[in-house]
N, C-alpha and C positions, 0 to 999 in steps of 0.2 A: 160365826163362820171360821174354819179352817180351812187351811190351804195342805195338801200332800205336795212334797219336793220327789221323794222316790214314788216311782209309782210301784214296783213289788209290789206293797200291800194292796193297794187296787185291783192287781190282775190277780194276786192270791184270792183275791174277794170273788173277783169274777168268776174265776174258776168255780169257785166252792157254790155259786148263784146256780152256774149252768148247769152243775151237775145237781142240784136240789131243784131244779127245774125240771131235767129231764127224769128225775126218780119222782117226781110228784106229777108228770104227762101234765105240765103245764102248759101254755105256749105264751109268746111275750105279747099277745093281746090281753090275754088273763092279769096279768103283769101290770099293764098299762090303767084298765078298767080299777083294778086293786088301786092305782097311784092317783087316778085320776089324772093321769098324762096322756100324752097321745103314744102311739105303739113304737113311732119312733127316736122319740125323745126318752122316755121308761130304756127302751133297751139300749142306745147309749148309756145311760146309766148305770146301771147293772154291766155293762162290762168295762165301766170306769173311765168313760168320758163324760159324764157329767155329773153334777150335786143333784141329789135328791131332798127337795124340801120335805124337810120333818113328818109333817104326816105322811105324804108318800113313801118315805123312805121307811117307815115304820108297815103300814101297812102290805110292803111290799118284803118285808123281812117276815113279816107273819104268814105269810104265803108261803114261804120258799123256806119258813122254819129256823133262822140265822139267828143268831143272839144277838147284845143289846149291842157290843163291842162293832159286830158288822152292821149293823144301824145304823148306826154315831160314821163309821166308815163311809156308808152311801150319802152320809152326809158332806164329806167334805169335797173342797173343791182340787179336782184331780187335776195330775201332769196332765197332758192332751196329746194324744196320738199313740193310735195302736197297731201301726206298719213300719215294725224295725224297719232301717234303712238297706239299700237296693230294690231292684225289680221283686215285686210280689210274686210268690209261686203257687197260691193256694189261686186254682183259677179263675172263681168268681171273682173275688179281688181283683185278681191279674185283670180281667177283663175292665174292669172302671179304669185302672193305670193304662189299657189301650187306648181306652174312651179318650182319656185325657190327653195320651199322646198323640192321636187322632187331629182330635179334635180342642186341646186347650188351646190353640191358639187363634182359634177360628171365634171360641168362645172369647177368649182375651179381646179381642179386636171387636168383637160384635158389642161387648158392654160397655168396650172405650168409647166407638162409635156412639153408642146411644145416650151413654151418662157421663164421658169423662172419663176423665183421669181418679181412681179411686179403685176399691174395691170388695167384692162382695161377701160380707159377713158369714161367717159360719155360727156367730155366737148369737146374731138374733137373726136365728134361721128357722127354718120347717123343711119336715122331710116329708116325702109321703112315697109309700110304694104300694102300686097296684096290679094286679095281675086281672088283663083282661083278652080278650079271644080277638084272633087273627083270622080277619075275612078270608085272607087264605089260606087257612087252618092254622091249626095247634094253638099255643099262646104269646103275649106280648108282654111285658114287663114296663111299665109306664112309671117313670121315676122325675118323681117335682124335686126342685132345688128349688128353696124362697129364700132365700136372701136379703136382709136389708143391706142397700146400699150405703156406701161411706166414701163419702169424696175424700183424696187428696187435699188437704187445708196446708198454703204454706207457712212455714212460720220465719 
């Protein structure tokens, strides 16, 4: 196991992923199924938020055509966080940052309420995103946050 301190070379990797993705009309399910990860843990990956276990990270380098160097790369464990600081402007993003200014405190107090004082994991997490149909037309975007929680321990 490696740790990266700069992440440059991550986001150089990423880059160099997306674009051997989109010239090879992959999509990051492709990606996932290759890794044997789920869609949304593979594509954190690939843009340099998470380590890719060995054979994943190999199989998924054999996809997208990378050498052994970016391999060994998706192998190690990256900086974390991929929104320079201030308000997001790319608007999908921006939209989650409303979510949360919305709504994080409503969230904060609801998980207090229920569990306490502590809080909820992003590192033994699950993502899941679905897209499904609106009784009153068009579509819905259904987005799970699993979280393991972690209490507050004082010492």
């Amino acid at each position: 196991m490696h740790a990266q301190f700069d992440p440059a070379a991550r986001q150089a990797l990423a880059v160099a992923a997306v674009e051997a993705k989109t010239r090879k009309d992959l999509s990051w399910q492709q990606l996932a199924d290759a890794a044997g990860l789920s869609v949304a843990f593979t594509t954190a990956a690939v843009l340099g938020q998470h380590a890719l276990p060995e054979p994943a990270a190999e199989a998924v380098g054999e996809l997208l055509g990378l050498d052994a160097d970016a391999v060994a790369l998706l192998q190690t464990i990256p900086t974390r966080g991929s929104i320079p600081g201030g308000v997001p402007t790319d608007p999908t993003i921006y939209r989650f940052y409303e979510m949360l200014q919305v709504y994080g405190t409503t969230l904060k107090a609801l998980v207090h309420e229920q569990f306490g004082d502590g809080i909820i994991s992003a590192i033994n997490f699950r993502l899941d995103v679905k897209k499904v149909a609106d009784p009153e037309g068009g579509e819905r975007a259904v987005i799970t946050l699993d979280g393991k929680y972690l209490p507050t321990k004082p010492f």
